[in-house]
Structures are given as C-alpha cells and as structure tokens.
VEXKE-463568 format. One record per residue: residue number from 1; residue in three letters; x negated, y, z of N, C-alpha, C in turn. Coordinates in steps of 0.001 Angstrom, whole numbers. Atoms other than C-alpha are relative to their C-alpha. Last residue first. Example, Ala and Ser with C-alpha at 12.3 -4.5 7.8 and 13.67 -1.06 7.14 Angstrom:
2
seq->2; type->ser; nc1->820; nc2->-1190; nc3->-60; cac1->-13670; cac2->-1060; cac3->7140; cc1->770; cc2->1090; cc3->730
seq->1; type->ala; nc1->-890; nc2->-1190; nc3->0; cac1->-12300; cac2->-4500; cac3->7800; cc1->-900; cc2->1200; cc3->0
This chain:
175
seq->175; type->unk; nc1->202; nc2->-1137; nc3->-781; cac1->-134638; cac2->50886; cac3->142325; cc1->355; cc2->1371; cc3->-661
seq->174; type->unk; nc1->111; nc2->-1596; nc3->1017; cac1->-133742; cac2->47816; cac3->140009; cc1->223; cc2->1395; cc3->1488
seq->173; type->unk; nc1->-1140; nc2->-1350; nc3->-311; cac1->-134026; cac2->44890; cac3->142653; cc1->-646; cc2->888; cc3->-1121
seq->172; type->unk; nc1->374; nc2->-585; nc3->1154; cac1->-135640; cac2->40788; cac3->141340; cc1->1225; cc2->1468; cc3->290
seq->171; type->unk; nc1->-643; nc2->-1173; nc3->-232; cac1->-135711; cac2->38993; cac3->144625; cc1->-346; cc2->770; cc3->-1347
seq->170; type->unk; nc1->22; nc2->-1198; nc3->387; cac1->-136429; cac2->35183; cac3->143476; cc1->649; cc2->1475; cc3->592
seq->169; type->unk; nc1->1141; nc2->-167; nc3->-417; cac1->-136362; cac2->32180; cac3->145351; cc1->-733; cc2->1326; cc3->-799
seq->168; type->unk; nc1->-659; nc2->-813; nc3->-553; cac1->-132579; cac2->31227; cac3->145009; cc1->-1490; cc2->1069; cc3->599
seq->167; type->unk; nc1->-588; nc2->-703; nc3->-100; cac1->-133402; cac2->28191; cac3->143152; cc1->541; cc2->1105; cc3->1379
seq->166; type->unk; nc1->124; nc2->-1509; nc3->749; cac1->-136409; cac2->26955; cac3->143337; cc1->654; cc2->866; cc3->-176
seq->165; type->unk; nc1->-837; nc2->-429; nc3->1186; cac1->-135724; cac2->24264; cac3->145765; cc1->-251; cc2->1173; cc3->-337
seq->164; type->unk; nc1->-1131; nc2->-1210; nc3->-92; cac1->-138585; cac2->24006; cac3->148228; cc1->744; cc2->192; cc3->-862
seq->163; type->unk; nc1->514; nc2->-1479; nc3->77; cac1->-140372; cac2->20655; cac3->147684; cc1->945; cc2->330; cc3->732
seq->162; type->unk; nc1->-1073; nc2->-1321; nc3->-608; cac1->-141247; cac2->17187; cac3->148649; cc1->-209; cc2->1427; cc3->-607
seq->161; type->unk; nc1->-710; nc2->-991; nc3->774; cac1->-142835; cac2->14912; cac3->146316; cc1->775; cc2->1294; cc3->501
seq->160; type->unk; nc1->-1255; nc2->-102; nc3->1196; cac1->-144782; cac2->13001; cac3->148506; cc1->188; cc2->1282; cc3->-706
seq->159; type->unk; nc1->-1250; nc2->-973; nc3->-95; cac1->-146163; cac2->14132; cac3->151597; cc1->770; cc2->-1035; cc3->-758
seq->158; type->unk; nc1->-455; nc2->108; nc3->-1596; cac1->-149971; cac2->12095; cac3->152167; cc1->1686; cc2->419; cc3->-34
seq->157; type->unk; nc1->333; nc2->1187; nc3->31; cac1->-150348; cac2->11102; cac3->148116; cc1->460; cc2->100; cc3->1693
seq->156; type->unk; nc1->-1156; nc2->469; nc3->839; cac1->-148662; cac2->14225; cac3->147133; cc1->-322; cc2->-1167; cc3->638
seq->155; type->unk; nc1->-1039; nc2->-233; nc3->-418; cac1->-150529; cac2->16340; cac3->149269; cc1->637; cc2->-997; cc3->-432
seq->154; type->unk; nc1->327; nc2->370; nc3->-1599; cac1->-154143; cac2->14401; cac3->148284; cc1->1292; cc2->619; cc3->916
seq->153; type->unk; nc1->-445; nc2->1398; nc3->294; cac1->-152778; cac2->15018; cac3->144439; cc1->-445; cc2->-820; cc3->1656
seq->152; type->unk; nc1->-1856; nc2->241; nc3->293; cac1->-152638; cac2->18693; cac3->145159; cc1->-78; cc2->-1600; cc3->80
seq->151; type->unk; nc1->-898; nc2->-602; nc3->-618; cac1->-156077; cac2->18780; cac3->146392; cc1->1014; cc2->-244; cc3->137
seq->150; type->unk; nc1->721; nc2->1012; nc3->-1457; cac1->-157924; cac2->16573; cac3->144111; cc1->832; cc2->580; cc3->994
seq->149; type->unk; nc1->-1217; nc2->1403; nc3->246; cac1->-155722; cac2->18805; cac3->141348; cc1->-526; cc2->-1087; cc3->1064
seq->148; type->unk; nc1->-1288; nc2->-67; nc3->-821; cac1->-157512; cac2->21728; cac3->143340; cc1->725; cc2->-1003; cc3->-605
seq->147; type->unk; nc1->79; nc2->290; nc3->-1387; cac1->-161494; cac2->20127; cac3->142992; cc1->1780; cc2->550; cc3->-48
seq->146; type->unk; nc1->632; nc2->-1453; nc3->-989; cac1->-160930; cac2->20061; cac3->139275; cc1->136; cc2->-256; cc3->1263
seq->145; type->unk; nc1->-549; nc2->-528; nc3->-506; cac1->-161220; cac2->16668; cac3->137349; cc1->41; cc2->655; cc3->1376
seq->144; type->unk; nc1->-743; nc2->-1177; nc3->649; cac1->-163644; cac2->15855; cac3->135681; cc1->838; cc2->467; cc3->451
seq->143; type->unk; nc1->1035; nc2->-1096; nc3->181; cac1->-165530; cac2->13441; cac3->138128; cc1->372; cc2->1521; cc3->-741
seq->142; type->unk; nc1->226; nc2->-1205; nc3->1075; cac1->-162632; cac2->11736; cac3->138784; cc1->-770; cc2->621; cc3->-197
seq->141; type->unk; nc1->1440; nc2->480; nc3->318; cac1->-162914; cac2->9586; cac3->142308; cc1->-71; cc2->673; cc3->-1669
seq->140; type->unk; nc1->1180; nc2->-45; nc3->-1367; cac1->-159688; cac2->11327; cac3->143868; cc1->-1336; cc2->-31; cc3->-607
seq->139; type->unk; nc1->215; nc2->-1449; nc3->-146; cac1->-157601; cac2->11239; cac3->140424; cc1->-1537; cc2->375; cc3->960
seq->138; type->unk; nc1->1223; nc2->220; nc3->506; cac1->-157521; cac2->7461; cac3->139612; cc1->-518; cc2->1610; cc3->208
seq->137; type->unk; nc1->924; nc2->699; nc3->-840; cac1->-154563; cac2->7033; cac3->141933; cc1->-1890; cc2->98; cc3->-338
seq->136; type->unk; nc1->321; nc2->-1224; nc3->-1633; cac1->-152389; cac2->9815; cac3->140459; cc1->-1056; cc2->-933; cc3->671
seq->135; type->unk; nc1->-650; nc2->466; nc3->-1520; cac1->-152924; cac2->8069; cac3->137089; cc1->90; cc2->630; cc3->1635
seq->134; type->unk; nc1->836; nc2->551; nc3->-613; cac1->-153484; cac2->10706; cac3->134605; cc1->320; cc2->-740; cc3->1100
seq->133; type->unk; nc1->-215; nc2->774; nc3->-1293; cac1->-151476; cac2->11574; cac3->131471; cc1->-1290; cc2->-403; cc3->782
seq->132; type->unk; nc1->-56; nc2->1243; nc3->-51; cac1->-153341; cac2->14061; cac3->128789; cc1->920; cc2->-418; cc3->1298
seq->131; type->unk; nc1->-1283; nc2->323; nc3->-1107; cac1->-153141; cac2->17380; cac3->127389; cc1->-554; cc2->-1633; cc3->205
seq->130; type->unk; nc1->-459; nc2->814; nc3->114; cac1->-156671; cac2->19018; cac3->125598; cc1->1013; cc2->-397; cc3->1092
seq->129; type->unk; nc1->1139; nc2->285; nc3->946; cac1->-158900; cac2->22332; cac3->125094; cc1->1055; cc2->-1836; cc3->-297
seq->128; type->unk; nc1->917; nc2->1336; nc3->63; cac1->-156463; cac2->24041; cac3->126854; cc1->-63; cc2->-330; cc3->-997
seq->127; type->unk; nc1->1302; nc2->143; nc3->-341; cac1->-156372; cac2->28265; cac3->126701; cc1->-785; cc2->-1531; cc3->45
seq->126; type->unk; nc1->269; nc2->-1066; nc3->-485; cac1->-153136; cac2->28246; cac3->124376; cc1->-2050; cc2->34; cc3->784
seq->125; type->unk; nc1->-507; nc2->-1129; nc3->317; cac1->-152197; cac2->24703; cac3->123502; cc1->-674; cc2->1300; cc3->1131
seq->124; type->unk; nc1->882; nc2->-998; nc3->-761; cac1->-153074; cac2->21539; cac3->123458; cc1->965; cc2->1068; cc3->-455
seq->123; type->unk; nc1->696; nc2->-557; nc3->401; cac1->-149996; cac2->19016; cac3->122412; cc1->-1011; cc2->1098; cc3->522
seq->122; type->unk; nc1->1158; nc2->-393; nc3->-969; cac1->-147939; cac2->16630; cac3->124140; cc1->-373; cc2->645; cc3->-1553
seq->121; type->unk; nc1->1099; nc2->618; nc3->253; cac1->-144518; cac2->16433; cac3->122092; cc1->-1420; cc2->504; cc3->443
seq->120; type->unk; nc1->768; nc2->-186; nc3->321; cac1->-141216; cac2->17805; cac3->123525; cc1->-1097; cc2->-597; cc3->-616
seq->119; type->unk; nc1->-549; nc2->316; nc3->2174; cac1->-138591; cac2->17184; cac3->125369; cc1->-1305; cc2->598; cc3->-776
seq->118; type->unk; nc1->689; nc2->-395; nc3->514; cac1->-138975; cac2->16953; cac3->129905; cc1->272; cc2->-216; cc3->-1869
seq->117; type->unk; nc1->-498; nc2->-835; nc3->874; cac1->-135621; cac2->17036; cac3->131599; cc1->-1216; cc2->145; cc3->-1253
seq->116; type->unk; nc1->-1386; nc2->188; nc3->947; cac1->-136304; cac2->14039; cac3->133351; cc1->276; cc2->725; cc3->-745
seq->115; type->unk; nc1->147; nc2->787; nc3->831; cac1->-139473; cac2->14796; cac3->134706; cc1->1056; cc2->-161; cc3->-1204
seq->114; type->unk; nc1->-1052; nc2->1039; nc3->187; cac1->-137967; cac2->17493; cac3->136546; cc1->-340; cc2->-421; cc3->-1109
seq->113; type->unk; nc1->-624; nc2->-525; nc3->1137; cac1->-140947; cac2->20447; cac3->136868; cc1->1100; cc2->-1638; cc3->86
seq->112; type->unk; nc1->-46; nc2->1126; nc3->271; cac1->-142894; cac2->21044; cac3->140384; cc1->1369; cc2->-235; cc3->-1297
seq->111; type->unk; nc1->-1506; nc2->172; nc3->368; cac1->-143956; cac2->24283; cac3->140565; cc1->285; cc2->-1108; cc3->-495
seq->110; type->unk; nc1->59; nc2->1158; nc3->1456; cac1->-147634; cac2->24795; cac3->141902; cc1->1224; cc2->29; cc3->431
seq->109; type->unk; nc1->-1340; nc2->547; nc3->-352; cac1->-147660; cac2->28656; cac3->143350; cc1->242; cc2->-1760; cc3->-953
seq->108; type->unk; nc1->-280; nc2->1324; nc3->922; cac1->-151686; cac2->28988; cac3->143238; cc1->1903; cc2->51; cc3->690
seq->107; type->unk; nc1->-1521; nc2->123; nc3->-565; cac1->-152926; cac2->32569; cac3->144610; cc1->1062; cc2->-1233; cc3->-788
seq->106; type->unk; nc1->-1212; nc2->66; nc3->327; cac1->-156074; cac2->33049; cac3->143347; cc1->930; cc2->-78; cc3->819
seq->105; type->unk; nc1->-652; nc2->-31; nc3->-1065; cac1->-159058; cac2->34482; cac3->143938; cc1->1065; cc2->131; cc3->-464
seq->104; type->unk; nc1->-1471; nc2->-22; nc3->774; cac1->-162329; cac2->34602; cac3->141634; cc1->868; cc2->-251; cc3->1210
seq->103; type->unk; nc1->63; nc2->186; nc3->1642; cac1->-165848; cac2->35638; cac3->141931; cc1->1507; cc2->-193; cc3->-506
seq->102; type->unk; nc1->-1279; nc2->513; nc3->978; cac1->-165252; cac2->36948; cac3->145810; cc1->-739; cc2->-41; cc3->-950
seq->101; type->unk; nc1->-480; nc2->-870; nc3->367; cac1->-169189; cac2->37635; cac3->147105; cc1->1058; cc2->-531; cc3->-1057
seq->100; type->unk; nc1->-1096; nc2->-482; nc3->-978; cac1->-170734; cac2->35481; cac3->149325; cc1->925; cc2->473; cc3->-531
seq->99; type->unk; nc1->210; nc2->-839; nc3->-1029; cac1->-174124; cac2->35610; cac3->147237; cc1->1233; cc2->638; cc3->1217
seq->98; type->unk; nc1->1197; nc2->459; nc3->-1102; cac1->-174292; cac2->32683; cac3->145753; cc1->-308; cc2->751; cc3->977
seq->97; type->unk; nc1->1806; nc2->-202; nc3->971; cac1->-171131; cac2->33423; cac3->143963; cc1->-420; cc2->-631; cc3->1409
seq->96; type->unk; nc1->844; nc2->-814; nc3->153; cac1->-167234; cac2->32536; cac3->145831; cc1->-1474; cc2->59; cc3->-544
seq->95; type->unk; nc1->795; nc2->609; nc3->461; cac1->-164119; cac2->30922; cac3->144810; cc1->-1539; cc2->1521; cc3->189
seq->94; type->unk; nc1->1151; nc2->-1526; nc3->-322; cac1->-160830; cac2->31701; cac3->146963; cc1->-1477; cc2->-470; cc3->-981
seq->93; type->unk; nc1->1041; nc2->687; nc3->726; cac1->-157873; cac2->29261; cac3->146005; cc1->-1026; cc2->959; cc3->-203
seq->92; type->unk; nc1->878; nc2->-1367; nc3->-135; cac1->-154939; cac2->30038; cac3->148583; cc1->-1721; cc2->-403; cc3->-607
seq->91; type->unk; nc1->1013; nc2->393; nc3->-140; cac1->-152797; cac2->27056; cac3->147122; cc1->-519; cc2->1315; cc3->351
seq->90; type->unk; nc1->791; nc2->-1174; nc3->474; cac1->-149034; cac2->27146; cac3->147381; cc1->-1432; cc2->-160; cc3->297
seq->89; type->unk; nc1->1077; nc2->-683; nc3->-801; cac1->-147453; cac2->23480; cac3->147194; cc1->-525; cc2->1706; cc3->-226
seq->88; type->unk; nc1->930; nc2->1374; nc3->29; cac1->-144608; cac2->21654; cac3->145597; cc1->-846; cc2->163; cc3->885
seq->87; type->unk; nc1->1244; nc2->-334; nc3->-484; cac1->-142075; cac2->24575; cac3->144794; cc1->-1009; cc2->-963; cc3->864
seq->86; type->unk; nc1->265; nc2->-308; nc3->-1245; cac1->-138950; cac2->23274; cac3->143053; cc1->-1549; cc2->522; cc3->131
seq->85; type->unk; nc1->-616; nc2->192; nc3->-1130; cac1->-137135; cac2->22213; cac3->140721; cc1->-303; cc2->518; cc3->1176
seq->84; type->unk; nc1->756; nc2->116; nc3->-1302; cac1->-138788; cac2->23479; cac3->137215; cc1->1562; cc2->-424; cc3->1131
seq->83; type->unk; nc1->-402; nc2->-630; nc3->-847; cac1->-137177; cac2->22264; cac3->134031; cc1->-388; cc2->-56; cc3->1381
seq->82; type->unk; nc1->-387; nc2->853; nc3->-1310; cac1->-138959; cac2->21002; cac3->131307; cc1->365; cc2->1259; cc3->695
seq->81; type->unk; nc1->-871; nc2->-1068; nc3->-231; cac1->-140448; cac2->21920; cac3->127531; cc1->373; cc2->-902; cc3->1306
seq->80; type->unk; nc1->-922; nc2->393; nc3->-288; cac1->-143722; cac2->20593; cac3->126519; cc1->1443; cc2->1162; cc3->543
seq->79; type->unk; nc1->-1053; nc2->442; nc3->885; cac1->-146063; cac2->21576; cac3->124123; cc1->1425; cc2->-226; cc3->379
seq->78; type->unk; nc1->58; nc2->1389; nc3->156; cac1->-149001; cac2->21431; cac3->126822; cc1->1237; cc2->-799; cc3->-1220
seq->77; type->unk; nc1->1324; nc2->544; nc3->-164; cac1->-150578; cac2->24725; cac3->127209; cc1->396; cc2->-1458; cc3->8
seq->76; type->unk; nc1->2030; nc2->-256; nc3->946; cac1->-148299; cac2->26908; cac3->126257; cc1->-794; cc2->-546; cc3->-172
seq->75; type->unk; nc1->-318; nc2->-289; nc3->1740; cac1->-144981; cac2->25073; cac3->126986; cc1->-1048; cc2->363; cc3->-300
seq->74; type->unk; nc1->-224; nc2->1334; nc3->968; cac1->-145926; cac2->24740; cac3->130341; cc1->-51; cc2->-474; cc3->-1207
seq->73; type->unk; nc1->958; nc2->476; nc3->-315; cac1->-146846; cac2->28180; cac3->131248; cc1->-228; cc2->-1761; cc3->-851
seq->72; type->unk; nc1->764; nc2->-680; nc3->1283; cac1->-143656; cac2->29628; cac3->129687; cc1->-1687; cc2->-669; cc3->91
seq->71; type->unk; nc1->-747; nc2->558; nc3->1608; cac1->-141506; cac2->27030; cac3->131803; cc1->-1269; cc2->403; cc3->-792
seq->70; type->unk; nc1->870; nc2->1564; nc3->-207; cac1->-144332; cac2->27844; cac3->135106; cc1->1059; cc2->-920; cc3->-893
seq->69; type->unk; nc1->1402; nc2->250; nc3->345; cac1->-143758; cac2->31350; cac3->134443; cc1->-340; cc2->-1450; cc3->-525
seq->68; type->unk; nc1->803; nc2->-670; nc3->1210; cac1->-140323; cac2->31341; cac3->134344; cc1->-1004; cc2->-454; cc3->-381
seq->67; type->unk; nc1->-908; nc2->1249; nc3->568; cac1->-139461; cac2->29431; cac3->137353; cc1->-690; cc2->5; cc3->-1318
seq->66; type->unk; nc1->577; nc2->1076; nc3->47; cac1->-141734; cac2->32202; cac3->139231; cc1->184; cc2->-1399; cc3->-640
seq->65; type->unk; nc1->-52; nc2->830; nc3->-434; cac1->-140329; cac2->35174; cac3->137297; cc1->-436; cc2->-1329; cc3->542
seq->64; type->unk; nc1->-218; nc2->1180; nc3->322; cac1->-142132; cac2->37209; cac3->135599; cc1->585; cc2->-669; cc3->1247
seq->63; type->unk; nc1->-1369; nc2->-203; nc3->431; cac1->-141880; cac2->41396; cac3->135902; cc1->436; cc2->-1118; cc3->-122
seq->62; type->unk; nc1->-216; nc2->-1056; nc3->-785; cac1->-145968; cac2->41389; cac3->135554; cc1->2045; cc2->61; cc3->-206
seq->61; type->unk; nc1->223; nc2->-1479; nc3->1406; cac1->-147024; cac2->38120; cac3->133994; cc1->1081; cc2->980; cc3->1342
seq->60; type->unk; nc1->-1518; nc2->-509; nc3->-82; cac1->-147384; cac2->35067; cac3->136844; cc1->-468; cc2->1948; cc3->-1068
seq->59; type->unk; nc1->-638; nc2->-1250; nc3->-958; cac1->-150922; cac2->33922; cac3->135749; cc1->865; cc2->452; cc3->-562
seq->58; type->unk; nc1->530; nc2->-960; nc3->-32; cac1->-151728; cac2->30229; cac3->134874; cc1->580; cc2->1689; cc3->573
seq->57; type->unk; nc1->-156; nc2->-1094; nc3->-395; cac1->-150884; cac2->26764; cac3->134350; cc1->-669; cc2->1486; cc3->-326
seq->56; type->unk; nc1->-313; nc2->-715; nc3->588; cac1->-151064; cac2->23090; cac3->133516; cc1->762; cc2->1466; cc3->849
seq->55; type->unk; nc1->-1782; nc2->82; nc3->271; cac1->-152317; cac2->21037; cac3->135944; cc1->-13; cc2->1404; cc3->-677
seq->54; type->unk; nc1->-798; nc2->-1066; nc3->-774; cac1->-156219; cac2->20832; cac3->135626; cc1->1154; cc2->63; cc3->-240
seq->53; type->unk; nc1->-1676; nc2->254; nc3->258; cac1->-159004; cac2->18616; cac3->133650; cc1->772; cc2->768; cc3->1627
seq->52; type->unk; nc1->-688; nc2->923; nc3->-748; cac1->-162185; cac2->20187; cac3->133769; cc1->1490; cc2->-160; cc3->107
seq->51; type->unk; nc1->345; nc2->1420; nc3->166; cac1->-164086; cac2->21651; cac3->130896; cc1->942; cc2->-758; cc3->919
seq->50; type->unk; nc1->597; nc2->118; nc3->1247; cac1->-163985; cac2->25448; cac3->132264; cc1->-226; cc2->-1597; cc3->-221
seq->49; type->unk; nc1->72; nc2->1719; nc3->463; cac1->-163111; cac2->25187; cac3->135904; cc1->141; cc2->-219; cc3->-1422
seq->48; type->unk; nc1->971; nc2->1149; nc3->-384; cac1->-162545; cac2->28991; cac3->136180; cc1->27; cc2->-1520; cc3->-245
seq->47; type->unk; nc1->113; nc2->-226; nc3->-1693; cac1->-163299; cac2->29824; cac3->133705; cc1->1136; cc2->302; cc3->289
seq->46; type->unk; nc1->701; nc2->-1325; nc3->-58; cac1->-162020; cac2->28769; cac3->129860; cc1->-118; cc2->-625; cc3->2038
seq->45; type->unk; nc1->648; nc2->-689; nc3->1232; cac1->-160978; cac2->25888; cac3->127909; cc1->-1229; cc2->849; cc3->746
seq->44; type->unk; nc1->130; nc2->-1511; nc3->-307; cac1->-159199; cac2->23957; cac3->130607; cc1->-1366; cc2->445; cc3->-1201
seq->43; type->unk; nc1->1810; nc2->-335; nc3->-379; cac1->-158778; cac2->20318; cac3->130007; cc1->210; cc2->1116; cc3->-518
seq->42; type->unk; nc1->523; nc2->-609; nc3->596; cac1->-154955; cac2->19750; cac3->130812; cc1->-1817; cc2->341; cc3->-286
seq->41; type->unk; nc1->1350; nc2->-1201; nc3->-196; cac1->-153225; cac2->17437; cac3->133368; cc1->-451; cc2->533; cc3->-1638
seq->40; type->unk; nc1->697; nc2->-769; nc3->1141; cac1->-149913; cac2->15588; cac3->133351; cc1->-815; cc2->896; cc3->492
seq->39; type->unk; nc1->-121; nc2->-1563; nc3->18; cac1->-149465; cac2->13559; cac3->136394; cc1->-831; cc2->38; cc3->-1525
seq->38; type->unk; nc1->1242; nc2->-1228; nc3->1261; cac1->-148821; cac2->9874; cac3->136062; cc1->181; cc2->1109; cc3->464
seq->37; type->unk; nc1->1321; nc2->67; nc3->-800; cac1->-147104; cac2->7577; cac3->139319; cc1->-1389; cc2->657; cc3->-1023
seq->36; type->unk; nc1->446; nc2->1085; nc3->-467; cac1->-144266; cac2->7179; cac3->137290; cc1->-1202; cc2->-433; cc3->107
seq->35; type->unk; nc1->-630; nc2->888; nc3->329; cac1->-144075; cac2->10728; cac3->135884; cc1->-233; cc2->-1403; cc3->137
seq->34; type->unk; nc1->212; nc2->1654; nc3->-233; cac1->-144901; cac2->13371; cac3->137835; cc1->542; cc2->-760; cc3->-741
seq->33; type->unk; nc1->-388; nc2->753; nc3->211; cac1->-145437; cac2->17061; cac3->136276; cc1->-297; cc2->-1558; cc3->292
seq->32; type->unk; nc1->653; nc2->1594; nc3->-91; cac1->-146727; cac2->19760; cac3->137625; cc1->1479; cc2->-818; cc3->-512
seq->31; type->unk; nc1->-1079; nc2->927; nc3->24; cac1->-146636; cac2->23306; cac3->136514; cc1->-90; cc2->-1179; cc3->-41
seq->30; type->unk; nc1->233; nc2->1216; nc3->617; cac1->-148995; cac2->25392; cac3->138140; cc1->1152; cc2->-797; cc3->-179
seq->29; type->unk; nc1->-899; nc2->1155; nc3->346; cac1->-148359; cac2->29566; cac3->138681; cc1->-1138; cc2->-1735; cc3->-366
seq->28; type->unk; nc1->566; nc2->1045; nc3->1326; cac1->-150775; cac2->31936; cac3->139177; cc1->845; cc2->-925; cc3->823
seq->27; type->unk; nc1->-1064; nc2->1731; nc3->8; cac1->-150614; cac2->34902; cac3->141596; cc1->-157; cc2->-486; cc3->-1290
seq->26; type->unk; nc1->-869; nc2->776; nc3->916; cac1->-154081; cac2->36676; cac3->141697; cc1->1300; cc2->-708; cc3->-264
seq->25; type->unk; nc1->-285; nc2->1247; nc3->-12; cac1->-155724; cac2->38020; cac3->145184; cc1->609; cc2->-109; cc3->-2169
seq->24; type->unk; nc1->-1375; nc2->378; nc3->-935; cac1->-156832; cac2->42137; cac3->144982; cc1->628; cc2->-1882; cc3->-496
seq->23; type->unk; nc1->-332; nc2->-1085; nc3->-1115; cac1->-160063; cac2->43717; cac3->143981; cc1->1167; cc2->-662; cc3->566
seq->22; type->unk; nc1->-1205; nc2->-234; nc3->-238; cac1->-161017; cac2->40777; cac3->141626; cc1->129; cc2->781; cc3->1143
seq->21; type->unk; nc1->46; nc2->-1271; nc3->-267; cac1->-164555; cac2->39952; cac3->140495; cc1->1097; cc2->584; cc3->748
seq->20; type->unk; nc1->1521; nc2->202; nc3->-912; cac1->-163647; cac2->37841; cac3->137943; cc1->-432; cc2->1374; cc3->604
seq->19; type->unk; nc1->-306; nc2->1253; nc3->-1296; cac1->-159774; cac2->37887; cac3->136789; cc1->-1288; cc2->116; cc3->855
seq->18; type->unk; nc1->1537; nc2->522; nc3->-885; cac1->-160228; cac2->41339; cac3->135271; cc1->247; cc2->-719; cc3->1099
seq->17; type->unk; nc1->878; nc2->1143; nc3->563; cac1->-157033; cac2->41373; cac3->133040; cc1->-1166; cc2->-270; cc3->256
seq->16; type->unk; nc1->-957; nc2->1193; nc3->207; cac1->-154741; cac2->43549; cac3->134808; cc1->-913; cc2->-1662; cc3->-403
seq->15; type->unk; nc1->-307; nc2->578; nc3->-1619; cac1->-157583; cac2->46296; cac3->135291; cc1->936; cc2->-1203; cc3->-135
seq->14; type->unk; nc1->1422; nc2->632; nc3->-333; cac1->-158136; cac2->46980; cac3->131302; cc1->226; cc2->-1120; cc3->1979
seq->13; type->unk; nc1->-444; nc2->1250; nc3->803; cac1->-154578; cac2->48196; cac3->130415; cc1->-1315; cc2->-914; cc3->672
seq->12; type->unk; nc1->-1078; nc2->478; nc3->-238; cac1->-154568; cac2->50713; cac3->133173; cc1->107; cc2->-1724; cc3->-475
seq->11; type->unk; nc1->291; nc2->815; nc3->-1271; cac1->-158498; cac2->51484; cac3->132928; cc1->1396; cc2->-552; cc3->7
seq->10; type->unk; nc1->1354; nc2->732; nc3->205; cac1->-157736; cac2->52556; cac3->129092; cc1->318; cc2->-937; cc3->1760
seq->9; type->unk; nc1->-594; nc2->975; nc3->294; cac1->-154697; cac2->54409; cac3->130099; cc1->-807; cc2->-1466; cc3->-144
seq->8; type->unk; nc1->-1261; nc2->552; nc3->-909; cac1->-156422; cac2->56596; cac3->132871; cc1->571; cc2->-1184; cc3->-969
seq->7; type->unk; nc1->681; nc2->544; nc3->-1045; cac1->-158789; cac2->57222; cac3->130011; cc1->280; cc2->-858; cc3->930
seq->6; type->unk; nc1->474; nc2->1138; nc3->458; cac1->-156679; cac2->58015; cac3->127513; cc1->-1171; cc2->-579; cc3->1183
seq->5; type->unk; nc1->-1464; nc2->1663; nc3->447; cac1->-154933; cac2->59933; cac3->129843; cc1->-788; cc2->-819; cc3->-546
seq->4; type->unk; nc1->-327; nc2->961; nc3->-1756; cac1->-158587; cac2->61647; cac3->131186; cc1->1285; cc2->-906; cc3->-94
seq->3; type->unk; nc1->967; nc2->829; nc3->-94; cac1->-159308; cac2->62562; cac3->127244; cc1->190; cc2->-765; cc3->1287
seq->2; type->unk; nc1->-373; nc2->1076; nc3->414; cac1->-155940; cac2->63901; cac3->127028; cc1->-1131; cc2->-1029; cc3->-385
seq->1; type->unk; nc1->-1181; nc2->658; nc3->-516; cac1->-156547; cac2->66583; cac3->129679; cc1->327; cc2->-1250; cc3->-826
C-alpha cells in the first residue's frame, strides 16, 4: 500500500511537467509588450523554439490567474514589471514529429501589458537566454524569430492593438 502512494505521488508530481508528448492541450500565457512600434521579445533557452526570439511567456501554474501569470511571466524572463490590459490574441499552437504525432500543444493566451506602466530594467531571466526590443516591421523577414511572434505581429499589423479587457475574466469558486 505505500509503495502504490508513493507511486501514485511520483506520477502526480511527474505528469504536470511533461510538456512533450502531451495527453491533454497546455495553457500558456504571452506577455506582449508594444512600445512605439517595438515589441519586446526574448531568446528562448529551451524547446519549443529553443534559440528563437519569442514574447515573453509561459505556463498558467495550477490555481494562476491569467493577469497573474503573464505579471509573474514577465518579470521572469525579462526583469520587467507592467500591468496587463487585456487579451490580444489566443493561439491554438499544435506542433507535430515526422510521424503525425502531437510533440507539443499549446494553448497561447497572449496578454497585452500597458506600456506605460512598465519599471524595471531589461534583463534575461529564468528560461531566456536574452531580452531585446524589435521593430514590429522587421519581424516578418526575421529568420530568428519564432513562426507565432510572425503570427501575432501579422494580427497586430492587420487589427491593431485591440483587445478584451482583462478585467472581469476570471471565475475563481471555492466548492
């Protein structure tokens, strides 16, 4: 009996953290930042897109808020501090092997953050390898940078800035 708990616990802790491969989608936060016609991007440390520059982000923690995330996200990986406004785009970001078969599968909420509030000093942090500004125009033709900031920055460039206000976009019930 307390060989099968530890067991059971084992797989508990273990399952959460097998991005590759994935039995069920991912949510994952991106926190974007515009600032006169710049986006802040990140060069990614790890899979997926290893090496390539990417809006700062990653996965919503269990009990996290989406606002949350994409503060705590921020801050990790780029030094900065800012206040989200809104919801920007959701990305359904499926990535499959040679053989068909899910490798990774996200669920992209990008959160767009109020320039204005931003304080801080760029710095790497957490999984990136480096922070930088990038012109939104020089994005498209980028070789480094990841096919979904090509994405996002092809909304932004047809839309704009539009979001969903963030506020009120949480259900958080004690049962």
């Amino acid at each position: 009996m307390y060989i099968v708990f530890i067991m059971d616990y084992v797989e508990l802790m273990v399952s959460p953290l097998e991005r590759t491969y994935p039995k069920y989608a991912i949510a994952a936060v991106g926190a974007v930042v515009v600032k006169e016609n710049k986006i802040l991007l990140v060069k990614r440390g790890y899979a997926p897109g290893k090496g390539k520059w990417s809006i700062p982000g990653g996965v919503i923690e269990a009990g996290e808020g989406i606002k949350d995330a994409a503060k705590r996200e921020l801050e990790e990986e780029t030094g900065l501090i800012g206040e989200p406004i809104g919801i920007l785009w959701i990305l359904n970001n499926i990535v499959v092997d040679q053989s068909r078969k899910v490798k990774y599968h996200y669920v992209i909420i990008d959160v767009l953050i109020d320039h204005e509030t931003i304080r801080g000093f760029c710095r790497p942090g957490g999984d990136a390898l480096d922070v930088s500004w990038f012109n939104i125009s020089d994005i498209p033709d980028h070789p480094e940078v990841s096919r979904t900031v090509k994405i996002l920055v092809n909304r932004i460039n047809k839309y704009g800035l539009n979001y969903i206000p963030i506020d009120g976009i949480e259900n958080f019930v004690i049962e």
